[in-house]
C-alpha positions as CSV (number, residue, x, y, z in Angstrom):
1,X,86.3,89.4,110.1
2,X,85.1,92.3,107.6
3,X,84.6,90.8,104.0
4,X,85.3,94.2,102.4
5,X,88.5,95.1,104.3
6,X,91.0,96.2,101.0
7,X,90.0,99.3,101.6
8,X,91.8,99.4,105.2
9,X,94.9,101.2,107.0
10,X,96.1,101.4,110.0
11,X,99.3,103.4,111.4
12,X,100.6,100.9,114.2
13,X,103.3,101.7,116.8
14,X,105.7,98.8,117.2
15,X,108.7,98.6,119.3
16,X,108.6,102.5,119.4
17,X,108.5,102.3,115.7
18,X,105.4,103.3,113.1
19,X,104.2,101.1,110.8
20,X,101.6,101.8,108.0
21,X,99.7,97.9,107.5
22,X,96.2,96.5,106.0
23,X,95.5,93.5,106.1
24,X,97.3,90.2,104.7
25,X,100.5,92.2,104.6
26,X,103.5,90.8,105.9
27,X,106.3,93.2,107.2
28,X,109.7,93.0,109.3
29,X,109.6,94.1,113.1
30,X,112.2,94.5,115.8
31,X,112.3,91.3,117.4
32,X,108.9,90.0,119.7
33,X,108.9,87.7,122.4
34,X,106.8,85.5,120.9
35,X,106.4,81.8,119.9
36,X,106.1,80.8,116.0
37,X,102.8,81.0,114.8
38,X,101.2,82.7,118.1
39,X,98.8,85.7,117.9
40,X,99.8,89.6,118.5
41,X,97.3,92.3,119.1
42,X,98.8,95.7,118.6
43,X,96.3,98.4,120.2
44,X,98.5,101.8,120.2
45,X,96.6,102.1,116.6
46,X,97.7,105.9,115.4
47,X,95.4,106.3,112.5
48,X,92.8,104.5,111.4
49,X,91.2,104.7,107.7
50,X,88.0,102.3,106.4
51,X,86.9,103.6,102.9
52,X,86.9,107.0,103.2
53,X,86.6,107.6,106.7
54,X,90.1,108.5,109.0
55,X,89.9,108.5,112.2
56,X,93.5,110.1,114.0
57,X,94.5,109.1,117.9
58,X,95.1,111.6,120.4
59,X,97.5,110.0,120.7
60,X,95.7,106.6,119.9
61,X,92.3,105.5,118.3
62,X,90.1,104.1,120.9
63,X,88.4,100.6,120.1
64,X,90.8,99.8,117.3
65,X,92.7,96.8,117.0
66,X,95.6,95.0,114.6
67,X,95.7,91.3,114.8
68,X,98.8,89.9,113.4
69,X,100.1,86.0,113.3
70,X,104.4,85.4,114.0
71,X,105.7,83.9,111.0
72,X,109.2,83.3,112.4
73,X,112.5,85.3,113.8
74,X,115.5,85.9,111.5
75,X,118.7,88.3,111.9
76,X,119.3,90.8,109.1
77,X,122.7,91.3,107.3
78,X,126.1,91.5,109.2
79,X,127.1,95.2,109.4
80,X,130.3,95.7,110.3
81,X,131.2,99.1,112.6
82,X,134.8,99.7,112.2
83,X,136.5,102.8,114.1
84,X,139.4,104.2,113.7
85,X,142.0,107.4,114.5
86,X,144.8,108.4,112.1
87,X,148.3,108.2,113.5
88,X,147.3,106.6,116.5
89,X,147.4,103.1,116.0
90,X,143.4,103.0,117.0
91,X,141.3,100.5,114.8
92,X,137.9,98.9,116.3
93,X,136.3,96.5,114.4
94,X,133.3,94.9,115.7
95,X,130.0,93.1,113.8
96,X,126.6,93.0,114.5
97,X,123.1,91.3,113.1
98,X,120.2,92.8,113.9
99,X,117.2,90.5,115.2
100,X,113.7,90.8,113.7
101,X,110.4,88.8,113.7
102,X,108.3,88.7,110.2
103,X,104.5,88.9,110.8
104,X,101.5,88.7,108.8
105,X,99.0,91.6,109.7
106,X,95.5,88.8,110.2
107,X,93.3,91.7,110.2
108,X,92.1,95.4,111.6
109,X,89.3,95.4,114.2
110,X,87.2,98.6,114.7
C-alpha cells in the first residue's frame, strides 16, 4: 500500500455504472454477490489520476486496480409506482426496495 495515496482517483465501472472513488471512501453499489467483509477487485478502471498525472482507458487503464472490502447489504427506501388511467377504472399500485451493498474503497493499485 502507497503511503502518499490522498492524492488518488480512480473512475471505476460497477454494475454498468461509473463511480469516481480514492481511497478509504465508502459508497453505495447495486447489490454484489458477495459475503460480509470479503475482498472485491474492480479492474474496468476508466481513468486513473496520482498527483498530477491522468492516465484515460481506451476503454480501460491497463495494470490498474481498486481493492475494496463489503461492509454489508441493505435495501434503499420503498418507492411506490402507482399507475393509473382516468375514466377507466385502471389503478396499479405496486412497491419496490431497491438492494445495494456499501463498500469501503481499501486502496488503488497501479
Amino acid at each position: 500500500m502507497e503511503k502518499n495515496n490522498k492524492n488518488m482517483l480512480a473512475v471505476v465501472e460497477i454494475g454498468g455504472k461509473q463511480y469516481l472513488v480514492s481511497p478509504k471512501q465508502k459508497l453505495e453499489v447495486d447489490k454484489l454477490n458477495k459475503k460480509k467483509g470479503e475482498e472485491v477487485v474492480f479492474d474496468k478502471v476508466l481513468l486513473f489520476q496520482k498527483e498530477k498525472k491522468v492516465e484515460i482507458g481506451t476503454p480501460y487503464v491497463k495494470g490498474v486496480k481498486v481493492v475494496a472490502k463489503v461492509l454489508s447489504h441493505k435495501k434503499g427506501p420503498k418507492l411506490i409506482v402507482f399507475k393509473y388511467k382516468p375514466k377507466k377504472r385502471y389503478r396499479k399500485k405496486k412497491g419496490h426496495r431497491q438492494t445495494f451493498t456499501e463498500i469501503e474503497i481499501k486502496e488503488i493499485k497501479s
